[in-house]
C-alpha positions, -999 to 999 in steps of 0.1 A, spaced: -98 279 -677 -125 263 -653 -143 285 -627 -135 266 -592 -167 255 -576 -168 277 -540 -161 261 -511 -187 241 -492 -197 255 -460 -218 238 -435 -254 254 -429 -257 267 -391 -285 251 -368 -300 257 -339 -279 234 -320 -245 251 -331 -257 287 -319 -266 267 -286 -227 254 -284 -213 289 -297 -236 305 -274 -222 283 -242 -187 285 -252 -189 322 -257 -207 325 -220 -180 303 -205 -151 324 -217 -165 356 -206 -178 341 -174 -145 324 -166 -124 353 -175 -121 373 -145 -111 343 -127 -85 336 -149 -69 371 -160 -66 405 -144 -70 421 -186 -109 434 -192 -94 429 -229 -79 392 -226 -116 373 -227 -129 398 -259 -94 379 -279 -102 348 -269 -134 346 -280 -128 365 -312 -95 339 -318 -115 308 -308 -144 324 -331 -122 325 -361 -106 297 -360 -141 272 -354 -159 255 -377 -174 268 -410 -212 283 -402 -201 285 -364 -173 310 -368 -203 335 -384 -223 331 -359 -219 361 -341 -248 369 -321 -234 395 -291 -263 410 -276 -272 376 -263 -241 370 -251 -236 401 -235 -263 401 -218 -258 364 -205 -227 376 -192 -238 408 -178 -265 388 -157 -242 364 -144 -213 393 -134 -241 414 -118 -252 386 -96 -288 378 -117 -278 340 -123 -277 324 -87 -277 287 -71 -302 284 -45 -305 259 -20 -336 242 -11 -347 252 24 -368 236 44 -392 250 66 -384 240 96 -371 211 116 -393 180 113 -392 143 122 -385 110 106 -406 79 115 -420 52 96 -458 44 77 -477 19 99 -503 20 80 -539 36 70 -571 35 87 -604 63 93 -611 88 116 -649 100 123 -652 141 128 -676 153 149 -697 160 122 -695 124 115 -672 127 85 -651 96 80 -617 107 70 -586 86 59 -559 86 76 -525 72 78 -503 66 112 -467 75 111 -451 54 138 -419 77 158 -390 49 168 -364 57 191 -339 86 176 -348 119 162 -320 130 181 -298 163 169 -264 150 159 -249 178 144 -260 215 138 -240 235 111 -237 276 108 -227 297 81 -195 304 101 -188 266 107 -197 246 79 -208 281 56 -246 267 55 -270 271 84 -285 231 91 -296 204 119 -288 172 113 -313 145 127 -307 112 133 -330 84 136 -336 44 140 -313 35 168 -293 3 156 -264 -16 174 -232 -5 167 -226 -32 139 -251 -25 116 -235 6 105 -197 19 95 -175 28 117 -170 63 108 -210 67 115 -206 53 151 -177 81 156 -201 104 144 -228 97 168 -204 93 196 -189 126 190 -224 141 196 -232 122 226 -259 101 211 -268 61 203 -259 50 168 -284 59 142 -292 43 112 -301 72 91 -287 108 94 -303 139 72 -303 174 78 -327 197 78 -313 230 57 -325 265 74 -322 300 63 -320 313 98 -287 303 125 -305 269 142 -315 271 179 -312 237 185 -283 220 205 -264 187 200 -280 162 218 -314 175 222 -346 152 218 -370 161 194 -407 148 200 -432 150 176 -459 167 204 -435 201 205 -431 207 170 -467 199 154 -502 206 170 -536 193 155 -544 212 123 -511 217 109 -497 212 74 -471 191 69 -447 180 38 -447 142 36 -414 128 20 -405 91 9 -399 65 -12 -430 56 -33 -439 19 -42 -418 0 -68 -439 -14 -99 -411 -26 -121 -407 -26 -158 -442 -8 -171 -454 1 -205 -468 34 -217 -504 21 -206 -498 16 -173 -479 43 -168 -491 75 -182 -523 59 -194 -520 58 -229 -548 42 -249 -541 10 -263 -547 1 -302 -578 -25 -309 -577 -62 -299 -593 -74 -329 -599 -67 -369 -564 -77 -376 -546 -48 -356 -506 -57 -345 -508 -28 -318 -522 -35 -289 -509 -21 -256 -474 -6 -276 -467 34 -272 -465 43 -309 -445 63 -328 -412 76 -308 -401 102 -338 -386 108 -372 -359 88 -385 -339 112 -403 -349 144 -387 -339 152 -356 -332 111 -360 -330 104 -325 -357 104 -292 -358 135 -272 -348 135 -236 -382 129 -213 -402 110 -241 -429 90 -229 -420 52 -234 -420 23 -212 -395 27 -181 -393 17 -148 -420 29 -127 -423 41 -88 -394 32 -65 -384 71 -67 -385 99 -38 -418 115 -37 -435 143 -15 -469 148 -6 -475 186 3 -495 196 25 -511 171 41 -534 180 76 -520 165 109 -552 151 126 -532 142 160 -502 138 176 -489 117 202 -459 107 214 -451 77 193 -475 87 165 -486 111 138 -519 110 124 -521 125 93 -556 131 64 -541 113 31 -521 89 18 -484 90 19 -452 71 -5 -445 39 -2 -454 8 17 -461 3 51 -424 3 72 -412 28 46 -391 54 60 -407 91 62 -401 124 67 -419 150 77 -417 186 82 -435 219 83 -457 225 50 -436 251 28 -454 278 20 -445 307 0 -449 342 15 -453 325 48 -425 304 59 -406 307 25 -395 334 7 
């Protein structure tokens, strides 16, 4: 007789706790969606358990679980929407110049030139559209330049056509009416903070250098690495690149927001704000009331 060599079973990792973990979550998350029986999910999971892959099936780790599920059926694990604020304006980046304080500081500023829009084309409520919003439009354009279903829009609410339409996402049940005119004199004073959002500049294809500043390898004494980023990881182990790893990708061209910038004045066709703001001059910006937590957000 020859002893029979046990069977081979695969050694857990880290990443299949994570997947029995999630699948686990899912059932009991999903289950009282699914079936009136407290019991049903508890088979489920034991079934699928039993029935998984060698390592995976042992894993059985049901305090974590538990408690995952606990969270999410006592409301703990929420989605959150990003609020804004307040109800700002859009314009566009003229360009920067300076400003002299009286002390005789000489401060850089950049002018935000207001077109003709900024006009409310659609305010939503919780009991309307299940989301409290005002939705601003801005650019007028000719009724060409934009679909048609976007010209109905902007009919419907009594205005021009727009170009560009974004809403501003509130907590509290707007006070603002279809149709009504926002100028940038009534909603920001001298002094204010404002959030600053917009495209930034796009530099193309960079390398590691350029864009997160990596230093560069010698130029001489025979070296093959000059400006290249290195070493991106192990070959066998984990044998791939992590997610986010610093390497040569496009750079700018992305949405960016500049916090709390000062508002040095306000006109009528104008904001004058300290700073710098995204992107080139033309680029479309919007700005709104500064966030700021424990004051206007909380």
């Amino acid at each position: 007789h020859t002893n029979a060599a046990p069977p081979l079973t695969r050694r857990p990792t880290r990443r299949h706790e994570r997947m029995a973990a999630i699948a686990a979550f899912q059932s009991l998350s999903l289950a009282p969606a699914c079936t009136s029986k407290p019991g049903a999910s508890a088979k489920r999971l034991s079934a699928g358990a039993s029935t998984g892959i060698a390592g995976v099936a042992s894993l059985r780790r049901p305090t974590a679980v538990r408690t995952s599920a606990s969270t999410a059926r006592s409301g703990g694990l929420s989605v959150s929407a990003r609020f804004d604020a307040g109800v700002g304006v859009f314009g566009n980046k003229a360009g920067m110049t300076q400003l002299f304080t009286p002390e005789g500081l000489c401060v850089p500023v950049t002018v935000i030139a207001i077109q003709a829009g900024n006009v409310v084309t659609q305010v939503k409520t919780e009991d309307t559209d299940g989301y409290n919003a005002v939705q601003v439009g801005y650019d007028q354009v000719k009724d060409y330049k934009i679909t048609k279903p976007e010209v109905g829009h902007c009919t419907k609410a009594g205005v021009l056509p727009m170009r560009h339409l974004e809403e501003f996402r509130l907590k509290g049940v707007p006070a603002h009416i279809l149709g009504q005119q926002l100028n940038p004199s009534d909603i920001f004073n001298a002094g204010d903070v404002v959030d600053v959002r917009g495209t930034s500049i796009g530099k193309g294809w960079q390398g590691a250098v350029k864009k997160y500043g990596f230093a560069r390898g010698l130029m001489t004494h025979g070296s093959k690495s000059h400006r290249q980023h290195g070493s991106v990881g192990a070959g066998t182990t984990p044998g791939r690149i992590y997610p986010g790893k610093k390497m040569h990708s496009q750079m700018g061209n992305e949405t960016t927001t500049i916090r709390k910038l000062k508002i040095m004045r306000v006109e009528e066709d104008c904001i004058i704000v300290r700073g710098s703001v995204p992107g080139k001059r033309g680029n479309l910006l919007r700005v709104a009331p500064a966030k700021i937590v424990g004051k206007n957000i909380f």
